[in-house]
C-alpha positions in Angstrom: 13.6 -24.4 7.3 10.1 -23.4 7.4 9.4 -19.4 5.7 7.1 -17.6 8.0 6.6 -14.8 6.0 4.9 -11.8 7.4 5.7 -9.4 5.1 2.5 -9.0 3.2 2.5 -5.5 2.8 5.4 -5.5 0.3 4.3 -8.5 -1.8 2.1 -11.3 -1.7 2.5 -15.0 -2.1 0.3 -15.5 -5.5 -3.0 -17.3 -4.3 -3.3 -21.2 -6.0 -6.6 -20.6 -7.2 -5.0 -17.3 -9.1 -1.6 -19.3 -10.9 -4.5 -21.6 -11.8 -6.7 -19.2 -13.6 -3.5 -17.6 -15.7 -1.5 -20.6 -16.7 -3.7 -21.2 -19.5 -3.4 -18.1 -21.0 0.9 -18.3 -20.8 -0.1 -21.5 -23.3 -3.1 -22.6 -24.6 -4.8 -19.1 -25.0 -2.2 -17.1 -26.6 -4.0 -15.1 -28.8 -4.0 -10.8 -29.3 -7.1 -9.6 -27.6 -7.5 -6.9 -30.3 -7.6 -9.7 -33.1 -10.9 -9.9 -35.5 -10.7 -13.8 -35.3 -12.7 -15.9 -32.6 -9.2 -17.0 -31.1 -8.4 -13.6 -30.0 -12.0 -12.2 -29.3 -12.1 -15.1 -26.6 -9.5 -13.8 -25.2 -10.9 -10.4 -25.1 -13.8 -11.7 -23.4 -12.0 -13.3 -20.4 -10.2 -9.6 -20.2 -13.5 -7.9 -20.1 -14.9 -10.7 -16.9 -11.7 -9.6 -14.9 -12.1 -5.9 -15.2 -15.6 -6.4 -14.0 -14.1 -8.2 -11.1 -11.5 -5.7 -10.4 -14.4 -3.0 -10.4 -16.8 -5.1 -8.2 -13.9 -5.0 -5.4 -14.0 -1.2 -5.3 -17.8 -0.2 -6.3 -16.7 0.9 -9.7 -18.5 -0.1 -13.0 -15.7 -2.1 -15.7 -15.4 1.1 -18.4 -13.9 2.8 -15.1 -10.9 0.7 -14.2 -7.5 0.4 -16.4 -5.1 -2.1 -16.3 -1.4 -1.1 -15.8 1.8 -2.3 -15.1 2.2 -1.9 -10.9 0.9 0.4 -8.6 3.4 3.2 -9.2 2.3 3.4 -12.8 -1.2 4.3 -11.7 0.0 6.4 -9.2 2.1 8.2 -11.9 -0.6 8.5 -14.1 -3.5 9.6 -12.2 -1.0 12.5 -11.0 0.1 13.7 -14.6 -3.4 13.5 -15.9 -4.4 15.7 -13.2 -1.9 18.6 -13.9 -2.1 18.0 -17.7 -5.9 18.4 -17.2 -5.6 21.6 -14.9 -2.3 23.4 -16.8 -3.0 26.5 -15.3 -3.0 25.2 -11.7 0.9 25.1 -9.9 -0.2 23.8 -6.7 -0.7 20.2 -5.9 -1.8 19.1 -1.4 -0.2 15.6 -0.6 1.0 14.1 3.1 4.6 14.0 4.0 4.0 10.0 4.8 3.1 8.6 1.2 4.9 5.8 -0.3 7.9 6.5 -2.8 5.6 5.6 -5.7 3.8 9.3 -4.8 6.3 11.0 -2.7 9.1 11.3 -5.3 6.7 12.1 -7.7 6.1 15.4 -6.2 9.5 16.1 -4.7 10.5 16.0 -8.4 7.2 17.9 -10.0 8.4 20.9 -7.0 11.5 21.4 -8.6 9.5 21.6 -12.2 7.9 24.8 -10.8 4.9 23.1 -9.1 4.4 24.3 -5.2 3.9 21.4 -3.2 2.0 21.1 0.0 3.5 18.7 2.3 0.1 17.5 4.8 1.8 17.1 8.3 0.8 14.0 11.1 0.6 13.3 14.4 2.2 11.0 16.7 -0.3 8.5 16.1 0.0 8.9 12.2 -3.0 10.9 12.0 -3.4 13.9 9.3 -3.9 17.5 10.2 -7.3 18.0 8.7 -7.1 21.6 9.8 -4.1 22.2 7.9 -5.3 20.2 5.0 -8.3 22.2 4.4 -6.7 25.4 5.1 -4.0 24.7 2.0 -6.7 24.1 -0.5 -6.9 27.1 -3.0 -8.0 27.9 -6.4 -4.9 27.0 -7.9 -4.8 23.7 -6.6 -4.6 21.2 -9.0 -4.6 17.7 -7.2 -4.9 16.6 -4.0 -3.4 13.0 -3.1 -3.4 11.1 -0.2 -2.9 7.4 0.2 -5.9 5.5 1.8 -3.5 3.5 4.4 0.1 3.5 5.1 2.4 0.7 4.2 4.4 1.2 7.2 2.1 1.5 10.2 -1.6 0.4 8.4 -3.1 4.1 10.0 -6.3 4.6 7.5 -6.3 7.8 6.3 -10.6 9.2 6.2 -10.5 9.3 2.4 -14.0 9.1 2.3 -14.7 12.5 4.0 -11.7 14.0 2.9 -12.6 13.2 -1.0 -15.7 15.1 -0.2 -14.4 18.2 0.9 -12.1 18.0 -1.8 -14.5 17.7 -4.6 -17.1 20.1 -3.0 -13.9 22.8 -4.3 -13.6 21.3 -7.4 -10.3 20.1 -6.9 -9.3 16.3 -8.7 -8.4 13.8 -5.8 -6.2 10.4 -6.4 -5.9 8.4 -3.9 -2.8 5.7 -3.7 -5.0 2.8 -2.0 -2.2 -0.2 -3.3 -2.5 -0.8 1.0 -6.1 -0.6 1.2 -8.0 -2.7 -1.8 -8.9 -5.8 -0.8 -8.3 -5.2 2.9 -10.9 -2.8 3.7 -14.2 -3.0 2.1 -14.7 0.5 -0.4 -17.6 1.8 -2.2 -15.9 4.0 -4.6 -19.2 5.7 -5.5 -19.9 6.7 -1.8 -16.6 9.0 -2.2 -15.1 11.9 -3.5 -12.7 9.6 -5.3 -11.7 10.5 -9.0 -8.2 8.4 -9.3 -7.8 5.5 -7.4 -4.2 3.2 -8.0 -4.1 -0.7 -7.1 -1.4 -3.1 -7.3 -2.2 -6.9 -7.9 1.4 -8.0 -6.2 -0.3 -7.0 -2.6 -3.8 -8.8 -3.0 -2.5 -12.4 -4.1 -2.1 -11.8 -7.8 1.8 -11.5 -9.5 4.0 -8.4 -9.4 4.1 -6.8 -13.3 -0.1 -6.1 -13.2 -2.1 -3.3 -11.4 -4.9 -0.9 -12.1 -6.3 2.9 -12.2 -9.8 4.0 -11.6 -10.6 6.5 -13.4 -14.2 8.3 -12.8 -16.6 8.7 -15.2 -16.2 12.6 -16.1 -12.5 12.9 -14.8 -10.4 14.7 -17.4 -7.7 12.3 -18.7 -4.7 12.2 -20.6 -3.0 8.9 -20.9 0.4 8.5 -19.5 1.4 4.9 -22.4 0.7 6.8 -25.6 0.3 4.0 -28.5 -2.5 1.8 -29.9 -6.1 2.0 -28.9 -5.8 -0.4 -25.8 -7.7 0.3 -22.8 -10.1 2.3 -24.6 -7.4 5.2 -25.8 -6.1 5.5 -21.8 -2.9 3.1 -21.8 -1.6 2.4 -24.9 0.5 -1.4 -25.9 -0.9 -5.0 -25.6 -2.0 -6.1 -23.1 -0.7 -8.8 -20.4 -3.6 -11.2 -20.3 -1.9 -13.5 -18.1 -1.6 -11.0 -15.3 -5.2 -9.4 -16.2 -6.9 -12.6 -15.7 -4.5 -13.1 -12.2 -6.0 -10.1 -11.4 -9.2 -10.9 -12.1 -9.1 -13.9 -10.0 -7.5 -12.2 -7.0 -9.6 -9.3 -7.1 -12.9 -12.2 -7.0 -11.0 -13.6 -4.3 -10.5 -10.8 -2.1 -14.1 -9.7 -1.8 -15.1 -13.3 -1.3 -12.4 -12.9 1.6 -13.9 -9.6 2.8 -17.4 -10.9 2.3 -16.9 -13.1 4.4 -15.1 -11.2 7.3 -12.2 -13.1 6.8 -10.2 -10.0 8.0 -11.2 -10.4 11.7 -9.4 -13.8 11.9 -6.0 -11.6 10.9 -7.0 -9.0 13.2 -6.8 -11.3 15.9 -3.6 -12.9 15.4 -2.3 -9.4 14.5 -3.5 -8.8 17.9 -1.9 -11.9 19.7 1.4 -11.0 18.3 1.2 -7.3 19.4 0.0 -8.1 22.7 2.7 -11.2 23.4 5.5 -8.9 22.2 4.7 -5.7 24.3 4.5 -7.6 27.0 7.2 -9.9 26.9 10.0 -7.1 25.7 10.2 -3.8 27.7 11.0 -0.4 26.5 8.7 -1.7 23.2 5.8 0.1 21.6 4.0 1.0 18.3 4.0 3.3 16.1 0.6 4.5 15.1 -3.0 4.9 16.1 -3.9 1.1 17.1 -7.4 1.4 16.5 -7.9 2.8 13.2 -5.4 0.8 11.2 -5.5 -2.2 8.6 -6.0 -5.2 11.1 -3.2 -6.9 8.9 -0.7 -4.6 10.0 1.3 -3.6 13.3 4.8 -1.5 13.4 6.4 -2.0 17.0 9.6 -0.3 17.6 12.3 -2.0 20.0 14.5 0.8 21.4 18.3 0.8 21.3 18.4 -1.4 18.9 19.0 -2.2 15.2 16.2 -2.7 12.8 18.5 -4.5 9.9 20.0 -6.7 13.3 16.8 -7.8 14.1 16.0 -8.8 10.6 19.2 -10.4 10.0 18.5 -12.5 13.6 14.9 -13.4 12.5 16.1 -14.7 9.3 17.8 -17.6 10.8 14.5 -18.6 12.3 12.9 -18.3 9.1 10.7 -14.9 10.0 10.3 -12.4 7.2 9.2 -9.0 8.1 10.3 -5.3 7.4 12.1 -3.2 9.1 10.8 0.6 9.8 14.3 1.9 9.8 15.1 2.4 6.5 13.5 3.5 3.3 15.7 2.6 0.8 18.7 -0.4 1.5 21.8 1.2 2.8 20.1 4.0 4.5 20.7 4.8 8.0 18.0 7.0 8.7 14.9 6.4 10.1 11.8 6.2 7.2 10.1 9.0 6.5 6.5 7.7 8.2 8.7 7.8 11.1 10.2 10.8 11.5 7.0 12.6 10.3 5.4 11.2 13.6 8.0 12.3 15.7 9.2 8.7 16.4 12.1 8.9 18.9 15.6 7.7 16.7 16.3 5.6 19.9 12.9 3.7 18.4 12.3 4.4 14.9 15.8 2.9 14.4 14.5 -0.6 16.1 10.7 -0.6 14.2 9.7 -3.6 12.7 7.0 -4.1 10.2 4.4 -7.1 10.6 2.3 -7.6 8.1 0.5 -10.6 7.9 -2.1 -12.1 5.4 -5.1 -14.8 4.6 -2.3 -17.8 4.6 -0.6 -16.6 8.0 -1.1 -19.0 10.9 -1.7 -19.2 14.6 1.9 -21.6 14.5 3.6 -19.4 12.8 2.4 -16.4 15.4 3.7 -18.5 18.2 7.4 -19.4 16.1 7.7 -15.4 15.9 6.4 -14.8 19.7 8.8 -17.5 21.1 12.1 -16.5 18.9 11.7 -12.5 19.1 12.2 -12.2 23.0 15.4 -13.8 22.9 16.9 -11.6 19.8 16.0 -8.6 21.2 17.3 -9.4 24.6 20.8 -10.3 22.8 20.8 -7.1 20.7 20.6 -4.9 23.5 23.1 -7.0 25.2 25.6 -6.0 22.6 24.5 -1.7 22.3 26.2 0.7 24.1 22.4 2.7 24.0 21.1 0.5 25.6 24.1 0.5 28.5 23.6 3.9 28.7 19.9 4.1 28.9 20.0 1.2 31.3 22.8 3.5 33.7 20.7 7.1 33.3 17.4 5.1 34.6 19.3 3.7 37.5 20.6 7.0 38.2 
């Protein structure tokens, strides 16, 4: 069986061209970038060409990006070098739809005497600038907002928020794992002081990501140890993964460059479109205009996210359900319920999230199968019976 995976927005298929550029350096090029001899300086140098591709994808200049482990360790540190940096601030202005990489950061940090303001959404995933604005304060020591969501691919206006932001003086970190490599960014046009990337969702392997770290931003390094990454993440590095990234992050603003994100959008679209029209009582969740053009949540009322998952599997369809943060949970995600989804829908929402490698066939596959599985869920839920019988009524 064929794997249409469309699930892109929690992990990547590694891109050819990227296992190509790092196989040498699980092998032949072994040596310790921080080595005096030839044999590791080489190395050193091929570390140096991938942070300079890393910082050509976002605007930055190279001395401005550090290489990490994932996403979540950016995210982690960007935050904890912002309060170390402001001790005498206890208030922090996030969104109550950020990933688990920032969200249970400051759920924890509020029960470590921090107050934490929780940015509330629309229906449509949209932020309450208003309310935003309103929160800041002189003891405000971070604000962080993701740049799009990994659930419904709503872009969040970073840009102008970062301004408002700075023009207080307050430090902003943006979580933008979602956003590099599928939107185009000039980091220098922004506000922007920490921004977190993960290689695992632009074509590189899971284990590498990367913090950008603005010239001038106080920091205090999360990895305490030897003198790598200029003093700001301490232990050797993984040149392998660097160099991956490197190559992926090359790749992805070839890929941009070349509006290679407009072919997605329309089979993003095509999907969207054949679904909502075929399947009744279907819709999605989120603004559908300003959102990543990889991306599309649609919820299915009265029925089962995991079902549906479990029926698409035996067609071969990965995807993600929007019911669900954490496996075993029966509540709806957080995005979800922050936009006021209905539980009849946000129980039933499905994540699409397609990539560079997705095709029109495999569009089709998931247009032709879904009808079908949704028709024989709600054959078998007693919602559905009952919504069914009050609209006859």
């Amino acid at each position: 069986m064929n794997v249409i995976y469309l699930d892109n927005n929690a992990t990547t298929k590694v891109a050819p061209e990227v296992v190509d550029a790092m196989l040498p350096y699980l092998s032949e090029f072994y040596g310790n970038p921080s080595s005096m001899h030839s044999f590791g300086g080489d190395v050193a140098a091929h570390i140096k060409q991938a942070r300079e591709n890393v910082a050509d994808l976002i605007g930055a200049t190279a001395d401005e990006i550090v290489f990490t482990s994932c996403g979540t360790e950016s995210d982690s540190t960007a935050i904890r070098a912002a309060i170390e940096s402001n001790p005498d601030r206890k208030h922090i202005v996030t969104s109550r739809v950020e990933h688990p990489a920032v969200k249970n950061l400051y759920e924890t940090l509020s029960k470590k005497g921090y107050r934490v303001t929780f940015v509330p959404v629309d229906n449509q995933g949209h932020l309450d600038l208003d309310y935003l604005y309103k929160s800041l304060s002189d003891d405000t020591a971070v604000v962080s907002l993701m740049w799009a969501n990994n659930e419904t691919g709503v872009i969040f206006p970073i840009e102008e928020i970062s301004q408002k932001v700075k023009d207080r003086g307050i430090v902003f970190h943006t979580d933008a794992v979602q956003a590099v490599g599928k939107l185009p960014i000039d980091i220098k046009e922004t506000g922007v002081d920490l921004l977190a990337l993960s290689g695992h969702k632009l074509h590189a392997p899971k284990g590498i990501g990367a913090l950008y770290i603005r010239k001038g931003t106080k920091f205090s390094p999360f990895m305490i140890g030897g003198h790598q990454e200029r003093g700001r993440r301490g232990g050797t590095e993984n040149v392998a993964s660097i160099i991956a990234l490197g190559k992926a992050a090359e790749l992805a603003k070839e890929h941009l460059d070349d509006n290679g994100y407009e072919r997605i959008g329309k089979l993003r679209d095509k999907l969207e479109t054949s679904l909502l029209a075929q399947i009744s009582h279907s819709m999605v969740n989120g603004d559908p205009e300003h959102r990543l053009l990889n991306t599309t949540s649609i919820a299915y009322e009265y029925v089962e996210g995991e079902a549906i998952l479990l029926m698409m599997n035996e067609h071969g369809i990965c995807a993600s359900s929007g019911s669900a943060c954490t496996s075993g949970s029966l509540e709806p995600s957080h995005v979800l319920r922050a936009m006021g989804v209905p539980f009849t829908a946000a129980h039933g929402s499905i994540r699409y999230s397609l990539s560079r490698y997705t095709t029109e066939e495999e569009i089709d596959v998931v247009i032709e199968k879904t009808p079908a599985i949704i028709e024989r869920l709600r054959g078998m839920s007693p919602f559905w019976k009952d919504a069914m019988k009050s609209a006859a009524v």
